[in-house]
C-alpha positions in Angstrom: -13.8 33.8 -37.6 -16.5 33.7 -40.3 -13.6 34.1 -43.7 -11.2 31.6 -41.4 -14.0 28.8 -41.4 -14.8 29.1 -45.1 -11.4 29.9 -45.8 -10.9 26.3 -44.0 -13.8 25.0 -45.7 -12.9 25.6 -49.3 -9.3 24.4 -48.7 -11.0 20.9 -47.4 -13.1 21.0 -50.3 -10.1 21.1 -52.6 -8.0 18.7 -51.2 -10.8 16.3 -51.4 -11.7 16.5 -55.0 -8.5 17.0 -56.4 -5.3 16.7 -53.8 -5.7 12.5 -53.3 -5.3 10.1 -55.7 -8.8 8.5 -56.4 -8.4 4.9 -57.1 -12.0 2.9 -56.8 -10.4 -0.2 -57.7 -12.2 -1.2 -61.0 -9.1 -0.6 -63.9 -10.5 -3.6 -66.6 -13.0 -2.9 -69.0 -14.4 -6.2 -70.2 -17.1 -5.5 -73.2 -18.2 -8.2 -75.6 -21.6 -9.6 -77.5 -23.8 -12.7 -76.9 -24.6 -14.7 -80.0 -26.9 -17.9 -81.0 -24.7 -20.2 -82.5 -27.5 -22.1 -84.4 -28.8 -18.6 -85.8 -25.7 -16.4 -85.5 -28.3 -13.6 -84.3 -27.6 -11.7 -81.0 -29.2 -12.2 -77.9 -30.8 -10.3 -75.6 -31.5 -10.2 -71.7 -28.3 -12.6 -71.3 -26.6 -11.8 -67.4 -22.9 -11.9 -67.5 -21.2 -12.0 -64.4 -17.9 -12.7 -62.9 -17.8 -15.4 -60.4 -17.9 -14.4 -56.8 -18.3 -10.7 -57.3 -22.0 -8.8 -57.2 -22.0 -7.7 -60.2 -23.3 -8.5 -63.2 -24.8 -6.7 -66.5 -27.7 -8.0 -68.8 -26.9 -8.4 -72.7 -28.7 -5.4 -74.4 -30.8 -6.0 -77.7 -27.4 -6.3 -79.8 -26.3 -8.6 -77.0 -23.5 -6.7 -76.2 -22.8 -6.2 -72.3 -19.4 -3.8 -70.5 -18.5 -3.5 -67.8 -15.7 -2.6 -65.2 -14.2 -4.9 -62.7 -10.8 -4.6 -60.4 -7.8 -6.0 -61.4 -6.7 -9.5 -61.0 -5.2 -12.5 -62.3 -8.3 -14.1 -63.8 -11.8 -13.7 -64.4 -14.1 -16.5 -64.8 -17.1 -15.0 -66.9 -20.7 -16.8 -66.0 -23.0 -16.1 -69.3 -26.6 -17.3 -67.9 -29.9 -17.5 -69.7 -32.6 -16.5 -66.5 -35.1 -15.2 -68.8 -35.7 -18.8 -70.1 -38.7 -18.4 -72.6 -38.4 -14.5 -73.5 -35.6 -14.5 -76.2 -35.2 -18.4 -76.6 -34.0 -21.2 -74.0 -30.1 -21.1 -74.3 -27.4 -23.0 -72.1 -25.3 -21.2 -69.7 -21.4 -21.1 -70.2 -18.3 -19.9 -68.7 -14.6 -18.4 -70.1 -11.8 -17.6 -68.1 -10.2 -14.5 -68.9 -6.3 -14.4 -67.8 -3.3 -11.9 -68.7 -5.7 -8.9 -69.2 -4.1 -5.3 -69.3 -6.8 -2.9 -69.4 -9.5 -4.4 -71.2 -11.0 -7.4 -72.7 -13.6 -8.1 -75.4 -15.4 -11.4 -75.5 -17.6 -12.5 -78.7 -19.9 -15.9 -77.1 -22.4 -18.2 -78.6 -24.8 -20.1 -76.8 -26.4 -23.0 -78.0 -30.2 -23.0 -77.7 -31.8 -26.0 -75.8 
């Protein structure tokens, strides 16, 4: 009874990992960098977002953010400034991505306030 149940155990175990399709959804890679457009330098701490999803990603100190995200028709791409004083004062803007494949790379300035 003892070989059945690991014998039953192992074959669960396989078709698990390797007999179903695994699909989690997110198929777009959008990657970019954020960018003063008075001093052409990158900017850090930066959260880019895609409108009414949870998720987000904050600019690194190249200003370059990636992420993935599920397929769809468009992406409306939030770049906001929530750090205020740290690296600057910047105004938030917003793109709309449409006709993407697989991925997407976005170059941005912000102007600073």
């Amino acid at each position: 009874m003892l070989g059945g149940l690991s014998l039953t155990s192992a074959l669960f175990i396989f078709q698990a990992c390797y007999g179903t399709p695994q699909n989690m959804g997110l198929d777009i890679f959008i990657e970019g960098q954020v960018i003063s457009l008075n001093t052409k330098m990158p900017i850090k701490g930066i959260r880019v977002s895609i409108e009414n999803k949870f998720q987000y990603e904050f600019t690194d100190t190249d200003g370059k953010f990636s992420f993935y995200t599920e397929t769809a028709k468009s992406y409306k791409i939030i770049f906001e400034d929530i750090d205020t004083y740290e690296n600057g004062s910047f105004f938030g803007r917003d793109t709309t991505l449409t006709g993407i494949n697989e991925r997407a790379y976005l170059k941005i300035g912000l102007q600073e306030k």
